[in-house]
C-alpha positions in Angstrom: 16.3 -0.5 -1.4 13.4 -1.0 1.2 10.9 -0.7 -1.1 12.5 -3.7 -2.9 12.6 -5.9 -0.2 8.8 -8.1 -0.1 7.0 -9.2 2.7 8.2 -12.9 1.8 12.0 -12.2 2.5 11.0 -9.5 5.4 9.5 -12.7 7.3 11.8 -15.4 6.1 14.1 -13.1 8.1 12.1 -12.7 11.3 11.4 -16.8 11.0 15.2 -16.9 10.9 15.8 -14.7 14.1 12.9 -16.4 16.3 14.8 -19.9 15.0 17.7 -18.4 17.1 15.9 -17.2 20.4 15.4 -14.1 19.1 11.4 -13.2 20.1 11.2 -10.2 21.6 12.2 -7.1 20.5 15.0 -6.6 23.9 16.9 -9.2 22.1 16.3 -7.5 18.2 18.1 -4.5 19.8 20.7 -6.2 21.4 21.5 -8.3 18.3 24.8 -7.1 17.5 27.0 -8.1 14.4 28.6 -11.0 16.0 25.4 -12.4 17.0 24.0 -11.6 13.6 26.8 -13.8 11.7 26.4 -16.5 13.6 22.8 -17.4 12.3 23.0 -20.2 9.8 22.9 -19.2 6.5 22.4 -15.6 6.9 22.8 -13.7 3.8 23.6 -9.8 2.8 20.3 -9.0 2.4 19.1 -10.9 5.3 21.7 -8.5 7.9 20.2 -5.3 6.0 16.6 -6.4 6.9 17.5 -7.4 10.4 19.2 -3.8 10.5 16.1 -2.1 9.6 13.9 -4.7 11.9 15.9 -3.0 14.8 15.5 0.9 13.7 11.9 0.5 12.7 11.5 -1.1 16.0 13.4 1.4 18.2 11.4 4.3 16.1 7.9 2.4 16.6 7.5 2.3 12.9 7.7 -1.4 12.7 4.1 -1.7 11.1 4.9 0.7 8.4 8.3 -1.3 7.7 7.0 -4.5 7.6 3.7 -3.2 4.9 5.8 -0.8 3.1 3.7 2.0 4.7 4.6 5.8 5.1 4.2 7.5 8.2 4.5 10.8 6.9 1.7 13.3 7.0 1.0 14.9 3.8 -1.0 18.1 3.6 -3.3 19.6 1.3 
């Protein structure tokens, strides 16, 4: 499903959360569900991303994430 998700609805998302005084990325890992329902007009989708915002961030991958990079080292 990642991989489905563009970079268009990835920011709409992050627009969203910095709408609702969510900047920094303390309060993306402190965003619980609660919190997350109560931004208007949040969607399915929208809680997955925010989701995956958070464990991208806590795993410093966020980069990748956001331009549907791998991380993983490939040998030859």
């Amino acid at each position: 499903m990642t991989n489905d998700i563009t970079m268009q609805q990835k920011i709409k998302v992050i627009s969203k959360l910095v709408d609702n005084g969510c900047d920094t990325e303390k309060k993306l890992a402190k965003l619980d569900m609660p919190s997350i329902l109560n931004i208007k007009g949040i969607s399915i989708l929208d809680m997955n991303i925010i989701m995956k915002l958070q464990e991208t961030t806590k795993s410093g991958k966020l980069f990748s994430y956001l331009a549907n990079g791998n991380d993983e080292i490939t040998r030859e």
